[in-house]
C-alpha positions in Angstrom: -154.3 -142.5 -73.2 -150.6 -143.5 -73.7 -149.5 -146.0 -76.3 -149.2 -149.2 -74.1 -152.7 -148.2 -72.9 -154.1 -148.1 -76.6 -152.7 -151.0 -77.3 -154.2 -152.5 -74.3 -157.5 -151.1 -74.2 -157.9 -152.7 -78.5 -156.8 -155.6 -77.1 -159.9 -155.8 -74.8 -162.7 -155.2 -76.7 -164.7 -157.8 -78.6 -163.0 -159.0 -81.9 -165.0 -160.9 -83.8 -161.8 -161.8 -86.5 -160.1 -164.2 -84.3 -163.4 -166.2 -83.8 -165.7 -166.3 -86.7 -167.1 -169.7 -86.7 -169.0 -169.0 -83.6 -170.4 -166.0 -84.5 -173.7 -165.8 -86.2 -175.2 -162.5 -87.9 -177.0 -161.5 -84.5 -173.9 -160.2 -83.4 -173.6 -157.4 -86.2 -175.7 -154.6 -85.5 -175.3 -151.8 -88.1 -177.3 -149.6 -85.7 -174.7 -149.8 -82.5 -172.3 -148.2 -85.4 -174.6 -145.5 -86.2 -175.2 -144.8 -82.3 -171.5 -144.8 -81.5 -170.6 -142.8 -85.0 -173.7 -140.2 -83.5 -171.9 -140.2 -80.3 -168.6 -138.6 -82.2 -170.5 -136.3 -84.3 -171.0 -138.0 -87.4 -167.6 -137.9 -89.1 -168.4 -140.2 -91.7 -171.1 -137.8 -93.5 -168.2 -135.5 -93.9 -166.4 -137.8 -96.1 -166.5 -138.4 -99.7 -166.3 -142.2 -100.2 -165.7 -145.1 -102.4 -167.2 -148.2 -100.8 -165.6 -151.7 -101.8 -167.4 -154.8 -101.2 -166.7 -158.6 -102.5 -164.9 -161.9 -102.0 -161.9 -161.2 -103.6 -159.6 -158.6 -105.1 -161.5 -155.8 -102.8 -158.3 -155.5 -101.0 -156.2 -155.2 -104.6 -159.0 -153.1 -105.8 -159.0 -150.6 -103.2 -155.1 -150.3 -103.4 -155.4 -149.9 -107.1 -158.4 -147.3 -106.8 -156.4 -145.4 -104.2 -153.0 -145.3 -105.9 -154.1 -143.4 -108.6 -155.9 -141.3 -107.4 -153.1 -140.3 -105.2 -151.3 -139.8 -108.7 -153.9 -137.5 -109.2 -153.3 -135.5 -106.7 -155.6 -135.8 -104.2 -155.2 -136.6 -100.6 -157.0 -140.0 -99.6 -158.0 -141.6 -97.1 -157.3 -145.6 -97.4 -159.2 -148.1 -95.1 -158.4 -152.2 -95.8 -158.7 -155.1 -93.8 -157.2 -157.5 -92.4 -153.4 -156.0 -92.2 -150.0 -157.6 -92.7 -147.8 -157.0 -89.9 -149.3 -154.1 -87.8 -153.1 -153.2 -87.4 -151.7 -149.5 -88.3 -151.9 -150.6 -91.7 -155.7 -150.4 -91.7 -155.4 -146.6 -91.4 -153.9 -145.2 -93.8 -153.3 -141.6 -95.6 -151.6 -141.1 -99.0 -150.8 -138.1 -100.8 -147.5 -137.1 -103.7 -145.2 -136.9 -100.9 -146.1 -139.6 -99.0 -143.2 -141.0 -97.3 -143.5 -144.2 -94.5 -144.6 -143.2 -91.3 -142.2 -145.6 -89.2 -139.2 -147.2 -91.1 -140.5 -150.3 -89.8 -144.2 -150.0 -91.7 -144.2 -152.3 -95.0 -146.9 -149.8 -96.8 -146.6 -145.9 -96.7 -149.0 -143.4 -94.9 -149.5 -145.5 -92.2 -151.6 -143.7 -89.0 -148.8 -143.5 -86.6 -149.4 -144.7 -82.9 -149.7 -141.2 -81.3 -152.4 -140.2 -83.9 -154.1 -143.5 -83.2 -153.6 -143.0 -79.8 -155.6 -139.6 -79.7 -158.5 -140.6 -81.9 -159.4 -143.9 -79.8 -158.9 -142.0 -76.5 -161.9 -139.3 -78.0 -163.9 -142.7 -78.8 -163.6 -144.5 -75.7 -165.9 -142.5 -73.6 -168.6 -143.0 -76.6 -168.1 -146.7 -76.0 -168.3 -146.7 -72.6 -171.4 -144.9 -72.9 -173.2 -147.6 -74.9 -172.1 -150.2 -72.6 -173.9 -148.4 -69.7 -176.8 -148.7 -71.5 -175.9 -152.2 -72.5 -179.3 -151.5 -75.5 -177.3 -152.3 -77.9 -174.4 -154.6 -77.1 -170.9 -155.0 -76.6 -169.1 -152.4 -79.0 -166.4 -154.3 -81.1 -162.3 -154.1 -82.3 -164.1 -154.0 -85.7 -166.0 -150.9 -84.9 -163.6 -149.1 -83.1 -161.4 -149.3 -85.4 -163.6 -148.2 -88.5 -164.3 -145.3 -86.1 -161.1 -144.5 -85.6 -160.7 -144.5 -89.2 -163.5 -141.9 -90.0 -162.5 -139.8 -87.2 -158.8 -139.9 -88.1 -159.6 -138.9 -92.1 -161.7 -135.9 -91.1 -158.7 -134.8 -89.0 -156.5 -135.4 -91.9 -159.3 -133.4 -94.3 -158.5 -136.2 -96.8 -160.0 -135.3 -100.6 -161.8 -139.0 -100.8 -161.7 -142.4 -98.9 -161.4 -145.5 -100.3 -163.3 -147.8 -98.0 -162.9 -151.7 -98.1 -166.0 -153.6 -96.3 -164.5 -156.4 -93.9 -167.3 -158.5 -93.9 -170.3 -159.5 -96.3 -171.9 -155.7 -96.6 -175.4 -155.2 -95.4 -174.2 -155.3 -91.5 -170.3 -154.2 -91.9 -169.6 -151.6 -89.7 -168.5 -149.5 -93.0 -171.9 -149.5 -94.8 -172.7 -146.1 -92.7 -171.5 -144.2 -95.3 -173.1 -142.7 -98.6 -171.0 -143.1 -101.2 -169.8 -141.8 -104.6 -168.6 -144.7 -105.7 -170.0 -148.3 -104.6 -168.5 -151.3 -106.2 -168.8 -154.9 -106.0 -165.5 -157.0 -107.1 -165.8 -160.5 -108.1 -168.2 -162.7 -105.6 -167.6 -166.5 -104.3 -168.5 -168.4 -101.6 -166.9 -167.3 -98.0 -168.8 -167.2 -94.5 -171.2 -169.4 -95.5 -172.7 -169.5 -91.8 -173.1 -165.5 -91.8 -173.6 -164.9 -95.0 -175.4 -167.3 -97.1 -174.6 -170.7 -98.9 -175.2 -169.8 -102.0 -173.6 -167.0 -104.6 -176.9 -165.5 -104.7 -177.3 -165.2 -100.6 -173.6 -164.1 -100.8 -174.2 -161.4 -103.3 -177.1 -159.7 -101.3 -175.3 -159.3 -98.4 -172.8 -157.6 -100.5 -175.0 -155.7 -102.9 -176.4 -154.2 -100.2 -173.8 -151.8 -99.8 -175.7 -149.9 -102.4 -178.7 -147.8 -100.8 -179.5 -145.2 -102.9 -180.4 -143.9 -106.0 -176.9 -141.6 -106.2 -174.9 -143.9 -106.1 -172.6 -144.5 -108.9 -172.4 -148.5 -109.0 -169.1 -150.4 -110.6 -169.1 -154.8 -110.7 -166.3 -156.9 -111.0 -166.5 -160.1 -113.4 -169.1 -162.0 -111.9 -171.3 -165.4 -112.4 -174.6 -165.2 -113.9 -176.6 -166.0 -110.7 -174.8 -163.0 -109.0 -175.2 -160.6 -112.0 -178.9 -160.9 -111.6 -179.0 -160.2 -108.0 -177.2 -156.9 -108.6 -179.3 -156.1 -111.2 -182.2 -156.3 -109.5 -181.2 -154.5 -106.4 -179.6 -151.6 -108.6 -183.2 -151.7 -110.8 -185.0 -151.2 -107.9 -183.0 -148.1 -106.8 -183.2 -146.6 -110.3 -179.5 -147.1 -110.5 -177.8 -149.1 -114.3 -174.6 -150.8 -112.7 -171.4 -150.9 -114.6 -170.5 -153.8 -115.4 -166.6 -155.4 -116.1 -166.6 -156.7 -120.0 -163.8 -159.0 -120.1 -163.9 -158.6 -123.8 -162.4 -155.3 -123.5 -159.1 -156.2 -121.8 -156.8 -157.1 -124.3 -153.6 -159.2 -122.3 -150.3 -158.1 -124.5 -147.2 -159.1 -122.3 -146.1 -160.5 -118.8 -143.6 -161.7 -117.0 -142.3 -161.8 -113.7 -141.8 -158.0 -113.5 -145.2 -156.8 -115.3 -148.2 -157.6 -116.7 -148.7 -155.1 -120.0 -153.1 -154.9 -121.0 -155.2 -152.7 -122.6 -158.5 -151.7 -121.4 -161.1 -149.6 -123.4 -159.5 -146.9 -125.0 -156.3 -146.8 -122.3 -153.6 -148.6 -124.2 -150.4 -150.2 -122.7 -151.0 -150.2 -119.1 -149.1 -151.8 -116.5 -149.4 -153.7 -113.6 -146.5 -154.7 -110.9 -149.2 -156.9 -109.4 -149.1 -161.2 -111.2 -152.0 -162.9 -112.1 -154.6 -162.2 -114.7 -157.3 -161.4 -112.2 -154.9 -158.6 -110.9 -155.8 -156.9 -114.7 -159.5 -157.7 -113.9 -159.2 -155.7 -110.2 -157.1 -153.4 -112.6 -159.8 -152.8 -114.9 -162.8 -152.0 -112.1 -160.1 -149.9 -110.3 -160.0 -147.5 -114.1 -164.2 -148.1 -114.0 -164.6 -146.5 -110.4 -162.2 -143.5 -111.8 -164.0 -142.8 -114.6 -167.5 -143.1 -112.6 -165.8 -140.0 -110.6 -164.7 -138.5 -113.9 -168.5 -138.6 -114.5 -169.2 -136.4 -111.2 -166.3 -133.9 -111.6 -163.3 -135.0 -110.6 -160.2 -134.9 -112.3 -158.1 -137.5 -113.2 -155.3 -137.9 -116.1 -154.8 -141.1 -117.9 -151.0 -139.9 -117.1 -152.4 -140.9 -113.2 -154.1 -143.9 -114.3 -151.0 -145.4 -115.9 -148.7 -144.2 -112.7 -151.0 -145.3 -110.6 -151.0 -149.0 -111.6 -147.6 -148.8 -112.7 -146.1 -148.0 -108.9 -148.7 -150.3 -106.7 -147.4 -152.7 -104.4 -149.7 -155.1 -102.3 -147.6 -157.4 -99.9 -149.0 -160.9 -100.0 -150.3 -161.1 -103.4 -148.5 -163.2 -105.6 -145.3 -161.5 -104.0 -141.8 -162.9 -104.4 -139.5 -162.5 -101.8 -136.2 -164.3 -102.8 -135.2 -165.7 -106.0 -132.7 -168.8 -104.9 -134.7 -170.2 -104.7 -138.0 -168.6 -105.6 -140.3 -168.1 -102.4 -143.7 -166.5 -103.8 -146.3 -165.5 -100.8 -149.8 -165.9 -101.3 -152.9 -165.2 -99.2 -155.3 -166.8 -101.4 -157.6 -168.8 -98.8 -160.6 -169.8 -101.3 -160.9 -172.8 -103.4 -161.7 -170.3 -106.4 -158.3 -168.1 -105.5 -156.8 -170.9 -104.9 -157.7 -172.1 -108.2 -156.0 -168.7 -109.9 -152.8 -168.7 -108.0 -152.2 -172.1 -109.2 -153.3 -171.2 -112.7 -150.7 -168.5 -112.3 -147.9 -170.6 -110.8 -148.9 -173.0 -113.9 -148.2 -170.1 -116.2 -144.4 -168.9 -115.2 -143.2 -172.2 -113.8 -144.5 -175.0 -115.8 -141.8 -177.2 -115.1 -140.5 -176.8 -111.6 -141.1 -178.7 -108.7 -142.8 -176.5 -106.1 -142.5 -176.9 -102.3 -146.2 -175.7 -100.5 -145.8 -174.2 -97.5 -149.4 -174.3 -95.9 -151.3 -173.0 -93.0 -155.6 -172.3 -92.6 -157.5 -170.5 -90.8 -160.7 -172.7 -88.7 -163.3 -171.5 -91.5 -162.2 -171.6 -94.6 -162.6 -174.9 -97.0 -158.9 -175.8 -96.6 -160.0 -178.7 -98.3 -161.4 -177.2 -101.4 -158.2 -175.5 -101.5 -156.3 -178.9 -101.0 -158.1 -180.2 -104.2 -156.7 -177.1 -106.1 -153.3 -177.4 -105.2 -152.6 -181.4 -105.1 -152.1 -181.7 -108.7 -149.3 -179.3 -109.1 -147.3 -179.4 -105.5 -144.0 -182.0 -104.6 -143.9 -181.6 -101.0 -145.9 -180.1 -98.5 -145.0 -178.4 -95.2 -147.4 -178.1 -93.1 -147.6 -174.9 -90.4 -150.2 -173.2 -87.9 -150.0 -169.2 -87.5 -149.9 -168.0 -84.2 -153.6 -166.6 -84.3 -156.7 -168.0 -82.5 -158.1 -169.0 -85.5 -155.3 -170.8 -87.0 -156.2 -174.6 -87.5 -154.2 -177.6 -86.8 -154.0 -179.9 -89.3 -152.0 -183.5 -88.9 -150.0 -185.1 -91.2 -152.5 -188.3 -91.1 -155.3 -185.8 -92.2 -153.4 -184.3 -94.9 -151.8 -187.8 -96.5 -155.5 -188.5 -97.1 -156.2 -185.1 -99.0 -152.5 -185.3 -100.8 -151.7 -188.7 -101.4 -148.2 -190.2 -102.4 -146.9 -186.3 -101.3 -144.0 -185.7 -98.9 -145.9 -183.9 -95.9 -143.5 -182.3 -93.3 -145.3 -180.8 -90.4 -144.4 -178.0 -87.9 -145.7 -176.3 -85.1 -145.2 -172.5 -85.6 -144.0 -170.5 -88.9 -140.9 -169.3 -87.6 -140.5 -173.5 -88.2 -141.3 -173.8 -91.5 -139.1 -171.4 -92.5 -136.2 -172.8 -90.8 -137.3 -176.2 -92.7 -137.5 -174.3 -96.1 -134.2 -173.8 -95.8 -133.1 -177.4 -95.2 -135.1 -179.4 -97.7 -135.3 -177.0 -100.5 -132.7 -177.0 -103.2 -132.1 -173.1 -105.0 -133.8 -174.7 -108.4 -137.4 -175.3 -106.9 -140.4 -173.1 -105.5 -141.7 -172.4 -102.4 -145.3 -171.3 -102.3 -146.6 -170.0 -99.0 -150.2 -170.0 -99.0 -153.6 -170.7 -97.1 -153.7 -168.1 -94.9 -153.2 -164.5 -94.9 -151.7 -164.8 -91.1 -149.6 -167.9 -92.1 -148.3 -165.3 -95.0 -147.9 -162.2 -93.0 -145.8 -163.8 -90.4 -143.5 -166.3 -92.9 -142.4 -162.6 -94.7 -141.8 -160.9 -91.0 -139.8 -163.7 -89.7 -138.0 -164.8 -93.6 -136.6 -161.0 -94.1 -136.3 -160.8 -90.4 -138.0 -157.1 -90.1 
């Protein structure tokens, strides 16, 4: 299988990410995972793994988690959903020397496309397998691709994976595994049609991640309603979970270079990553450390610093020009929503921001309307190119932002070319909404 067929065959299977709001939980089926991972010899039960599950900050988390523990020394395995700019950037290996696979990748240790290429030609005949049979369904992108991943970190004979669920937990295609480490970062309401409409539902799904007795468990700050469900499924596995005490973070400087915290007995810390809840995904990265500490493994508080101290995570509070400033964002929740703008709040109090703004079909782009209105000049509105982009008309939006100027374009490379018209070097431009609208403003605005 060349590259063009690769890329080709991907293309073709099921993908479940471009259409979510038709897809309801009878779709996932944990056991066409285990079948097709049986198929390829099991290379997940060869893997040490840390398994990350939650509504938001998993992706932060995980990058955190795995940063360090590269500092460490060891050689891991990193696996996050969705990606920025290449679906490479799922897969990826990191180790001291580390260095960017293609000078075009925006994160090191990406799996190049000849290594991808191999490991989904050795899956494809397991696929077509199950489809003769046709017992348990269509096999998914999604599942390929977490597949792939396994198979490409046993190949790699990776120390430890870091392993970020893409959806809910119970029924992700990553909850095959038996992990060290299984954490659960701060929960809120997402999916609601999959995975529950309230925190509680939510946090089940999630929770479930967590299946037996060995497992070291680590929780994010959470509500009450959602502590309770993880105490009771960690009770009735024998398991005490440990638990994020915000009283032990102690916030001591930040700007827009750093944030400087303590946490526990680890003094002076810093973080490259903005935003208070970047300490908080911070703190439960040091947590699932020391829960491995626990079991053996070594780890300095020399690679906990570095490790936090060289992270970068495109997307996340990220500013990409100064002249004026243009900050991207993927928060698409009302409750991130709610903490970016508590953050923009924080380092520009006084100037008038520019909102560039794209959604995705299900997410509560209305929730995160009612978080953002208060704060925002002018809005432009955009559409990513991506099947689940939604278009939104300027009628709709002068009802949710009243007495706002609302620009609207078709595409992103539009808005960009827009920015550059109506904003003056003294104001902000926030692109936010969508993690697609984000990823594909920062391709087109530093034209790489």
């Amino acid at each position: 299988m060349n590259l063009q067929e690769t890329k080709c065959y991907l293309d073709s299977l099921i993908n479940f990410e471009n259409r979510l709001q038709t897809v309801s939980s009878r779709n996932f089926k944990l056991d066409r995972m285990k079948k097709l991972l049986d198929l390829l010899g099991n290379p997940h039960l060869q893997l040490k793994c840390i398994h990350i599950a939650g509504t938001k900050g998993k992706g932060s988390t995980s990058a955190l988690t795995a940063n360090i523990l590269q500092e460490a020394g060891f050689r891991v395995g990193l696996y996050t959903s969705p990606h920025i700019k290449n679906y490479r950037e799922r897969i990826r290996v990191l180790q001291n020397n580390t260095k960017e696979t293609l000078s075009k990748d925006i994160f090191p240790g990406c799996i190049d496309e000849k290594d991808l290429a191999y490991v989904v030609a050795r899956i494809k005949p397991a696929v077509d397998q199950l489809h003769e049979e046709k017992e348990l369904g269509q096999v998914t992108f999604y599942e390929v691709f977490t597949a792939a991943a396994f198979l490409y970190f046993k190949q790699q004979q990776v120390d430890i994976v870091v392993l970020e669920t893409g959806l809910g937990g119970r029924l992700d295609a990553t909850n095959v595994v038996n992990a060290l480490v299984c954490v659960l970062t701060a929960v809120g309401l997402e999916h609601t049609h999959l995975l529950g409409d309230t925190l509680a539902a939510i946090a089940r799904e999630k929770i479930s991640i967590v299946k037996n007795g060995n497992e070291h468990v680590v929780v994010g700050s959470q509500e009450n309603e959602v502590k309770d469900v993880v105490q009771r499924h960690c009770f009735s596995l024998g398991i005490k979970p440990d638990f994020i005490r915000e009283e032990d973070i102690l916030f001591k400087q930040k700007d827009l270079t750093r944030q400087v915290f303590d946490f526990e007995e680890l003094k002076d810390l810093q973080l490259v990553l903005l935003g208070e809840h970047q300490v908080y995904n911070a703190a439960v990265a040091i947590k699932i450390i020391k829960a491995l500490k626990v079991l053996g493994w070594t780890v300095s508080d020399q690679a906990i610093f570095n490790g936090l101290k060289k992270v970068v995570w495109p997307g996340r509070f990220e500013i990409i020009q100064k002249k004026p400033y243009v900050i991207l964002d993927g928060a698409h929740t009302q409750h991130s929503m709610k903490v970016l703008m508590e953050t923009i709040k924080e380092f520009f109090p006084t100037q008038k921001i520019t909102v560039v703004l794209g959604f995705s079909n299900d997410k509560d782009y209305l929730g995160m309307c009612k978080e953002l209105k208060g704060l925002i000049g002018q809005v432009i509105l955009t559409k990513a190119d991506h099947p689940r982009a939604r278009s939104l008309s300027v009628e709709e939006m002068n009802v949710v932002f009243e007495n706002k100027k609302i620009h609207s374009t078709d595409t992103v490379s539009a808005a960009v070319e827009l920015i550059k018209e109506k904003c003056s070097d003294d104001e902000i431009v926030l692109v936010t909404g969508s993690l697609f609208v984000v990823a594909q403003f920062r391709s087109i605005f530093q034209n790489v």
